[in-house]
Backbone as numpy.savetxt, mean C-alpha at the origin, in Angstrom:
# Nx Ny Nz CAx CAy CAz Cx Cy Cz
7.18 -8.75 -1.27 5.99 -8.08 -0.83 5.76 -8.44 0.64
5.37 -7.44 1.52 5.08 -7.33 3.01 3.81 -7.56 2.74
2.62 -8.21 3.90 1.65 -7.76 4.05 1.07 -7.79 5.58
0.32 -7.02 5.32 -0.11 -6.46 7.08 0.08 -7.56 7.94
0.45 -7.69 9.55 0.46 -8.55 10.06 -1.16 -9.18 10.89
-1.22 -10.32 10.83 -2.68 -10.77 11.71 -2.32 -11.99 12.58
-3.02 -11.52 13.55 -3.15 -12.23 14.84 -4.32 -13.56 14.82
-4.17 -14.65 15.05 -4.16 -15.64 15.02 -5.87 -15.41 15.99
-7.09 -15.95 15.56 -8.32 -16.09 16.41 -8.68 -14.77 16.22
-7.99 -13.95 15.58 -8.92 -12.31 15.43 -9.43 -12.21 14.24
-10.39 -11.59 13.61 -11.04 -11.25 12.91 -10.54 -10.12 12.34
-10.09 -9.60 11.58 -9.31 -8.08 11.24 -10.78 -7.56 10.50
-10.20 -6.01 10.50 -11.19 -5.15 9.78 -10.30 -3.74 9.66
-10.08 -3.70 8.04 -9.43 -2.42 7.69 -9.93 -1.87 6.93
-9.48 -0.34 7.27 -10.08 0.70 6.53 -9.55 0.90 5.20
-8.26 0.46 5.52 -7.11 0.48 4.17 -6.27 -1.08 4.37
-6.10 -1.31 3.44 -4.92 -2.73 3.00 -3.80 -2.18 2.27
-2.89 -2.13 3.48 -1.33 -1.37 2.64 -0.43 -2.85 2.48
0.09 -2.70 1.70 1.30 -3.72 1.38 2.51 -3.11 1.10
3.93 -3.71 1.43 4.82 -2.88 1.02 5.60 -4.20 -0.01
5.23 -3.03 -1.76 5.70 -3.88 -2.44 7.12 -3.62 -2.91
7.76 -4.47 -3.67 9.18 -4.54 -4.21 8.44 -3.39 -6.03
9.26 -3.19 -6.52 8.68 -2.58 -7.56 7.28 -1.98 -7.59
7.11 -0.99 -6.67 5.55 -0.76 -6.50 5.01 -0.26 -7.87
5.31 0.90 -8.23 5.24 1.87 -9.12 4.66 0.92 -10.67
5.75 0.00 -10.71 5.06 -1.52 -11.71 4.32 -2.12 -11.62
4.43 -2.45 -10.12 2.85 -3.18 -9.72 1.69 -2.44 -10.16
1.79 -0.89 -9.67 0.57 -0.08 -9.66 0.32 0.00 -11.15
0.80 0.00 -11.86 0.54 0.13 -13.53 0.02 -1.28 -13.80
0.42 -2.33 -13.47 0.38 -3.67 -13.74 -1.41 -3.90 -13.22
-1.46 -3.11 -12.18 -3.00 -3.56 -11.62 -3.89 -2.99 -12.58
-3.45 -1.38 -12.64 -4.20 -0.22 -13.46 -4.77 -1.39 -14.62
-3.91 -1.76 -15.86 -4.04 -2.13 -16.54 -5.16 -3.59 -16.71
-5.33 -3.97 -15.54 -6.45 -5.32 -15.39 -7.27 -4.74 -14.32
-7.49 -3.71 -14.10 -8.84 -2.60 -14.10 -8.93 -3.06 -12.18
-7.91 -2.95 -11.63 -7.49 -2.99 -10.03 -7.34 -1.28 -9.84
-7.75 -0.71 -8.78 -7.19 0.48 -8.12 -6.68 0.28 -7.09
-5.14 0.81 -7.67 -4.42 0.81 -6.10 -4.26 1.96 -5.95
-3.68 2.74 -4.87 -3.80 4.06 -4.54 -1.88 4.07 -3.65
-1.54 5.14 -3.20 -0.35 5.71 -3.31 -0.64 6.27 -2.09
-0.81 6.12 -0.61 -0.98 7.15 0.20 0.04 7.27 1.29
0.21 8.73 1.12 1.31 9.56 1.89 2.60 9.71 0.96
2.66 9.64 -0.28 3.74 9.57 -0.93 4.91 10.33 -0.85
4.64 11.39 0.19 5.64 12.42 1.00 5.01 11.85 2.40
6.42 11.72 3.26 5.94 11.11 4.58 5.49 12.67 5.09
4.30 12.37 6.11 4.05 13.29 6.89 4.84 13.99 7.36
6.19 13.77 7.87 6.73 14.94 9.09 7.38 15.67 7.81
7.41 15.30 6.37 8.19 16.31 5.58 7.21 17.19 4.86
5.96 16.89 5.48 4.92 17.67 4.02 4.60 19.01 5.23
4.01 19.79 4.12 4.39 21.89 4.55 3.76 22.16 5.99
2.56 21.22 6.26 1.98 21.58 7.63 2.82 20.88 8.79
4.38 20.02 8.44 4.68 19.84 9.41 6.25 20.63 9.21
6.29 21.39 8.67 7.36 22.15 8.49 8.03 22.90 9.47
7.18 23.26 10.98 7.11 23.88 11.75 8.04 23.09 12.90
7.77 21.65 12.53 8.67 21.17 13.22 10.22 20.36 13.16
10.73 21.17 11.91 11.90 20.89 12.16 12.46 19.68 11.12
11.53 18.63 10.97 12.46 17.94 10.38 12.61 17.88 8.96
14.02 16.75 8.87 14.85 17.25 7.00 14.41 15.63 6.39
15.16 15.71 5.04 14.56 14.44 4.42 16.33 13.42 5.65
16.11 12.11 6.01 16.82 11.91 6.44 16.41 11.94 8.21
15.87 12.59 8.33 15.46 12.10 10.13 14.54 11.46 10.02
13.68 10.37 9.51 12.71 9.45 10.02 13.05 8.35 8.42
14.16 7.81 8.20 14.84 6.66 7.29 13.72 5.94 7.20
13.52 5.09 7.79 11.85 4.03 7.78 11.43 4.71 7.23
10.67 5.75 7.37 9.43 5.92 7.12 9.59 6.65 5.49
10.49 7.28 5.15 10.90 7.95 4.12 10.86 6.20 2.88
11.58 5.42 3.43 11.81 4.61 2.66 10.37 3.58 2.61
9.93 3.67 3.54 8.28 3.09 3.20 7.44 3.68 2.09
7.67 5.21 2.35 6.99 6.12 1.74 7.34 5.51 -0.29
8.04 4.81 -0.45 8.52 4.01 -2.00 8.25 2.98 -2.20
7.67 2.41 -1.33 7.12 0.84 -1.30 5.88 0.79 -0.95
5.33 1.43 0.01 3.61 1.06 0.11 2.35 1.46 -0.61
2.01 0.63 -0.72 0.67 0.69 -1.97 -0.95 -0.01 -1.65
-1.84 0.69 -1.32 -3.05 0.58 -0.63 -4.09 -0.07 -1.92
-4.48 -1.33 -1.51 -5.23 -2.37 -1.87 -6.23 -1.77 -1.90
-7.54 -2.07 -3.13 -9.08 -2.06 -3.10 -8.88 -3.04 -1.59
-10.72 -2.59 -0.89 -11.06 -2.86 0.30 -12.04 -2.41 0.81
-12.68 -2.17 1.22 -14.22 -2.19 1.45 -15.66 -3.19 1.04
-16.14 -2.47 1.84 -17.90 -3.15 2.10 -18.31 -4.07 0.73
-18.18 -3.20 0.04 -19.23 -3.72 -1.50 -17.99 -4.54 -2.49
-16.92 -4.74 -2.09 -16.64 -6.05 -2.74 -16.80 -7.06 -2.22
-17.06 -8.09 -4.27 -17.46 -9.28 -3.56 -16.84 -10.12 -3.26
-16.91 -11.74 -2.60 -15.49 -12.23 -3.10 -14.47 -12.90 -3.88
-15.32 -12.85 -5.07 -14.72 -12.99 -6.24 -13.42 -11.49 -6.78
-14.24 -10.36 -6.91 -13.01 -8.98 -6.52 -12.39 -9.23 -6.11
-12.53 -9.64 -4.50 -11.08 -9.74 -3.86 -9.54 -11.02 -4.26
-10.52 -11.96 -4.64 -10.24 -12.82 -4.89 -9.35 -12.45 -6.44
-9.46 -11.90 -7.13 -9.10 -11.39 -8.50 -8.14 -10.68 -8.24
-8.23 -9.14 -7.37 -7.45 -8.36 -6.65 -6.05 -9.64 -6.43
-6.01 -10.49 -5.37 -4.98 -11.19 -4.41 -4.40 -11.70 -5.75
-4.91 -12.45 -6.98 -4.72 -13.18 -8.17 -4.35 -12.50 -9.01
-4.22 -11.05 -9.20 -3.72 -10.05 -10.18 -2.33 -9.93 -9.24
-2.15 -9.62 -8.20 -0.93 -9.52 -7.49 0.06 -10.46 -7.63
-0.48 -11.73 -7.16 0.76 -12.83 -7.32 0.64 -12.94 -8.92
0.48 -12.82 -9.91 0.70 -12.91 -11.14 1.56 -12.17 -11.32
1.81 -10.72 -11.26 2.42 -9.84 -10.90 4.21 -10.49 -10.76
4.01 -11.25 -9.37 5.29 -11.23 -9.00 5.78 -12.68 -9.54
4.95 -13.42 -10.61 5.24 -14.72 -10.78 6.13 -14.08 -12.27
6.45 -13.27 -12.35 6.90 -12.82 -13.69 7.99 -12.62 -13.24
């Protein structure tokens, strides 16, 4: 598992918490099931979905990003959790991979 990078004395603030996991698709069932929402976004990379069709590209011109597009998986995150949630959230994950 990847997770976002942070800079040392900064304070971060995201709109989304993507991770790029190993077995996502398991993970995401694995969370479902202990009442976590993870979410799936862009699951077709942008330059291949119909409004960018105009420009040309095939599956195979942007490798990264195609292959991200199978691994990243967007964390609960926002305002109104508390930090016990989050805390549960991070603790449902590494359980996850302690298996």
């Amino acid at each position: 598992m990847t997770l976002p990078p942070r800079k040392p004395n900064v304070r971060q603030v995201y709109h989304t918490y993507v991770i790029q996991a190993r077995d996502r698709d398991r993970l995401l069932a694995f969370l479902a099931e202990r009442g976590v929402e993870g979410k799936i976004h862009y699951p077709i990379p942008i330059h291949l979905q119909p409004a960018a069709q105009h420009l040309g590209y095939r599956p195979g011109s942007m490798p990264v990003t195609e292959a991200q597009c199978g691994t990243i998986l967007t964390l609960p995150v926002h305002q109104d959790l508390t930090r016990p949630q989050l805390e549960y959230v991070a603790k449902t994950v590494r359980e996850f991979y302690k298996k």
